[in-house]
N, C-alpha and C positions, 0 to 999 in steps of 0.2 A: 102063641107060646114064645115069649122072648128066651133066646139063646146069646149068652155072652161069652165072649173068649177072652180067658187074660191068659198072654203071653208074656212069661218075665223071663229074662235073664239072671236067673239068683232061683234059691230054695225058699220055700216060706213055709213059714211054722205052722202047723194048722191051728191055732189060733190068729195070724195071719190071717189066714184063707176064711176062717167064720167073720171075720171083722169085714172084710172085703165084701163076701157072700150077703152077709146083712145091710151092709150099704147100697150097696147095688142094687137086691131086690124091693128095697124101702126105696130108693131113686127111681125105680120102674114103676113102680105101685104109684107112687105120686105124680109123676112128669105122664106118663103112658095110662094109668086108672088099669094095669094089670096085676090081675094079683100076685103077691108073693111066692105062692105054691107053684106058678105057672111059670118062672121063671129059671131056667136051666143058667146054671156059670160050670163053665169047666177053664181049669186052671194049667196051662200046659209050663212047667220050668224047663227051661230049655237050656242047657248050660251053655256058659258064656265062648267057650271054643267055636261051638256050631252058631252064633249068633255076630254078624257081623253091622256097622256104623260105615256105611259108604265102603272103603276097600278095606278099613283094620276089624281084624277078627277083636274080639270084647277082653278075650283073656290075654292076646297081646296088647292090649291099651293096660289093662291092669298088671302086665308085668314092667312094663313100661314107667308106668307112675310109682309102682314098689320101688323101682333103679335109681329113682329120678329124688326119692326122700331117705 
């Protein structure tokens, strides 16, 4: 039973999240021969405050670049 984790920093649309869901389990299917039904995705958005890039948290990079244009 393949289990995938997308961890994004952002929201996504649920048509997003089927587009993603469908590639994935059609990329498992083929590269692994598992099938589609057997494939778990769970999609965590994790907002950009609680997500950090080495020491700058993600929402202070993006107020940064708001300042910065």
């Amino acid at each position: 039973m393949p289990y995938i984790n997308v961890k994004i920093a952002s929201k996504l649309t649920i048509e997003q999240k089927r587009t993603i869901a469908k590639e994935f389990s059609e990329t498992i299917e083929r590269v692994a021969n598992k099938p589609k039904p057997s494939c778990y995705i769970v999609f965590d958005e994790i907002l950009r405050e609680n997500w950090a890039k080495g020491e700058t948290i993600l929402s202070d990079q993006d107020a940064a670049k708001q300042r910065d244009s």
